[in-house]
ZADRENKOL-336328 format. One line per field, with one value per residue (C-alpha): residue in three letters; x, y, z. Coordinates in Angstrom, 3 decimals. Layout:
N
kelo = ALA_... $
c1 = X_... $
c2 = Y_... $
c3 = Z_... $
END
This chain:
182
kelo = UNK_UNK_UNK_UNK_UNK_UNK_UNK_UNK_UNK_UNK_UNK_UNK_UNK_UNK_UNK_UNK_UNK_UNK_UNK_UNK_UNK_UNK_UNK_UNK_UNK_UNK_UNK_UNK_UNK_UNK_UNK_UNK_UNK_UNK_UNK_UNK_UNK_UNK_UNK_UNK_UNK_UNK_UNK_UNK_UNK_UNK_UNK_UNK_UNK_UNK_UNK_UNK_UNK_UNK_UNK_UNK_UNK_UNK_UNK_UNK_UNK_UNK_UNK_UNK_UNK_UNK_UNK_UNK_UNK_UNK_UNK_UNK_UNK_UNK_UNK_UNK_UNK_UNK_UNK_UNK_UNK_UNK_UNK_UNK_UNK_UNK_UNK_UNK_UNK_UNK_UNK_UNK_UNK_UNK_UNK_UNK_UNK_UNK_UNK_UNK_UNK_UNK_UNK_UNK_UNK_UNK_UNK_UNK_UNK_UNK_UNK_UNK_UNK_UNK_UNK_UNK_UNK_UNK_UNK_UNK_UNK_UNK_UNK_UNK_UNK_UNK_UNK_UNK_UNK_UNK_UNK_UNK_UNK_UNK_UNK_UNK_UNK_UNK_UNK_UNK_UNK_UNK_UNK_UNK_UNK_UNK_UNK_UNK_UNK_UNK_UNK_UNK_UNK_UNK_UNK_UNK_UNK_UNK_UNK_UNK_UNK_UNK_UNK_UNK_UNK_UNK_UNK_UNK_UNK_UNK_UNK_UNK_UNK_UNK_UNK_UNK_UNK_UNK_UNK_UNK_UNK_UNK $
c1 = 20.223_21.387_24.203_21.682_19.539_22.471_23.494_20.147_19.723_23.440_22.594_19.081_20.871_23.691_20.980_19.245_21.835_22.673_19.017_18.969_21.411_18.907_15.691_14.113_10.208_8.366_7.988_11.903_12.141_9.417_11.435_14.556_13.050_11.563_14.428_16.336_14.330_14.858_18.857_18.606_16.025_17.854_21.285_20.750_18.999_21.669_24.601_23.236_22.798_26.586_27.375_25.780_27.526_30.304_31.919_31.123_31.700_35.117_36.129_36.311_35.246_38.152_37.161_33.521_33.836_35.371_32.608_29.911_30.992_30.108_26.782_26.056_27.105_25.506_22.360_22.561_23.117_20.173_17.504_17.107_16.833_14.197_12.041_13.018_11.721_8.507_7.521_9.030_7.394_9.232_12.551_14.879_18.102_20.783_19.778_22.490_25.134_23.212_22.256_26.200_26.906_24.636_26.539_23.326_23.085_26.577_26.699_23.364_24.711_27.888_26.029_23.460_26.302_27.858_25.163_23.539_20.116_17.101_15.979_12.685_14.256_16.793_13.864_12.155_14.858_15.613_12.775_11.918_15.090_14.702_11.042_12.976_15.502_12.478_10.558_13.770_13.950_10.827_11.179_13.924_12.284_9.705_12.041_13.456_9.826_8.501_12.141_11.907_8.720_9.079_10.670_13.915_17.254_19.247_21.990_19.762_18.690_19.979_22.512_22.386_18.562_18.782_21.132_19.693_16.670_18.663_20.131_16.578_15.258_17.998_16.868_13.181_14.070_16.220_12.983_12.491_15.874_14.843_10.966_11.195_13.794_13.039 $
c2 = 0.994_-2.732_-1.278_1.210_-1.704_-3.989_-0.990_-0.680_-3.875_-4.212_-0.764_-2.207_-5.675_-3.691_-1.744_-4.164_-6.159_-3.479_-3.003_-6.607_-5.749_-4.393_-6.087_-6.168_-4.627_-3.383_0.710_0.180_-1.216_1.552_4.696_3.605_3.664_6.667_7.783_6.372_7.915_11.518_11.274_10.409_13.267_15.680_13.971_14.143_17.382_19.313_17.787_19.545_22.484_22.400_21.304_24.708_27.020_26.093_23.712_24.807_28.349_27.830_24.818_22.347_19.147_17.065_18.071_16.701_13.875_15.962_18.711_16.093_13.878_16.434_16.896_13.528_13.077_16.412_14.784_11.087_12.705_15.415_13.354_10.964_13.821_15.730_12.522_11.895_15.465_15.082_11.952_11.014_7.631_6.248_4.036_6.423_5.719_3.806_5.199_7.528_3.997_2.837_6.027_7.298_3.917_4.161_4.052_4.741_8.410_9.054_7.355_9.104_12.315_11.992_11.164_13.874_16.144_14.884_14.826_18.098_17.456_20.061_20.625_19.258_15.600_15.292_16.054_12.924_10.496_11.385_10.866_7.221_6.312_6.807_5.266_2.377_1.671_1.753_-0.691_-2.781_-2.615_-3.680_-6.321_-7.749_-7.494_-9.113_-11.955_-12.225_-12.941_-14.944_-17.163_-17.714_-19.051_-21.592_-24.913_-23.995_-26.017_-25.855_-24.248_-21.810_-20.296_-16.697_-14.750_-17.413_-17.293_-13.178_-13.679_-15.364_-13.304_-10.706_-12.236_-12.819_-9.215_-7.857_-10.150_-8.650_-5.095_-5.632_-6.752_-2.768_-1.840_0.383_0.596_4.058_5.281_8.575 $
c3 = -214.867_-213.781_-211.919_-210.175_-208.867_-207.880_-205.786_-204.550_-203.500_-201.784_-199.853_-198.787_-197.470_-195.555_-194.346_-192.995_-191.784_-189.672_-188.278_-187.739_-184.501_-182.329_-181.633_-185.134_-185.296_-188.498_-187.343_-187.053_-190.832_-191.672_-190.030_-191.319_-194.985_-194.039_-192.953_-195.663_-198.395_-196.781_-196.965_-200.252_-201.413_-199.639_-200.442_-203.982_-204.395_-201.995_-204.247_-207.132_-205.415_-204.528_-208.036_-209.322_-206.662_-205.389_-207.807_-211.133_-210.042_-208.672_-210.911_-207.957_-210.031_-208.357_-204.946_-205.437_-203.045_-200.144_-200.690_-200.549_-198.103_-195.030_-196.109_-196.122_-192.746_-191.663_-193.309_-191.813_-187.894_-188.653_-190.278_-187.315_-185.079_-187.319_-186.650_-182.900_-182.660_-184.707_-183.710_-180.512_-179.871_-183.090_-182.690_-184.187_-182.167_-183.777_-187.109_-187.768_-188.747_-191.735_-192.775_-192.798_-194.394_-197.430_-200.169_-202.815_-201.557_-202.159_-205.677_-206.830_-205.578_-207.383_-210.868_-210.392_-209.772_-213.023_-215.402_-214.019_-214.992_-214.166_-210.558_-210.968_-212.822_-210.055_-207.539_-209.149_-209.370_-205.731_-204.289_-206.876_-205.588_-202.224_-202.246_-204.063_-201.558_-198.743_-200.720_-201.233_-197.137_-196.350_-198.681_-196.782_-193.403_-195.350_-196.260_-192.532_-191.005_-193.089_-193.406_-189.461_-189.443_-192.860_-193.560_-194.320_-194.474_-191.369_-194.213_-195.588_-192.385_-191.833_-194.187_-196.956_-197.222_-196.950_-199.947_-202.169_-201.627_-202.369_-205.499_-206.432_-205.783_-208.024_-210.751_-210.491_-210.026_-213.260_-215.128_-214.844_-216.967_-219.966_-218.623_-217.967_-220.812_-222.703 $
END
């Protein structure tokens, strides 16, 4: 579970790092978890799927990563889209980068392909995980605004503040570890 959240938290930073080059706004940090939280749902849940018929069936296990891979990036170019189209007046540009660059929907996928639990517990953890990772978002651009307007060392300001927020955030998602064990 530690190794689940430190992930978590790395993907959330990167994430946000990478929103953090356009003009930053909250309904940006809100689609992108949105956003976010979809790829992983659907990331997870459509890597079992493929576990069950296509690589258990024809004994592709060592192929896993190169049958996954696509529909990842199939899902990180059509989510944004899905919500340009639904809700045009949301900043949904640019969103295709950190979604392709998550590394917590590929590593989820990969262990829920692995472990092959039932549809309905894989359904769950997706979607906890993905409301995790937008909670872990919004706690950064949490972090950001409030850090620009506070007393903060001149050497703090910026990445090393986001950092040790970060640092900090893994720490308290870690109080979690073994919360929720069967």
């Amino acid at each position: 579970m530690n190794d689940y959240v430190l992930v978590l938290v790395s993907a959330a930073l990167v994430s946000h790092m990478l929103l953090q080059q356009q003009p930053p706004s909250r309904l940006r940090v809100q689609v992108c978890g949105l956003a976010c939280a979809l790829t992983i749902a659907l990331g997870i849940t459509g890597g079992q799927a493929l576990e069950r018929w296509v690589v258990a069936p024809w004994q592709l296990e060592d192929l896993r990563l190169f049958l996954l891979l696509p529909w990842l990036g199939l899902l990180a170019w059509s989510v944004p889209q899905a919500l340009a189209r639904l809700r045009p007046q949301w900043p949904s540009e640019g969103l295709a980068l950190p979604l392709l660059g998550n590394a917590v929907v590929l590593g989820l996928s990969l262990q829920a392909m692995v472990e092959r639990q039932e549809w309905l517990a894989t359904l769950g953890c997706s979607v906890m995980a993905g409301l995790g990772f937008w909670l872990a978002l919004a706690l950064f651009d949490d972090l950001v605004q409030r850090s620009d307007h506070a007393d903060i060392p001149a050497a703090l300001r910026g990445l090393p503040i986001t950092l040790v927020g970060a640092g900090v955030m893994a720490m308290a998602f870690s109080g979690f570890n073994g919360l929720f064990t069967q």
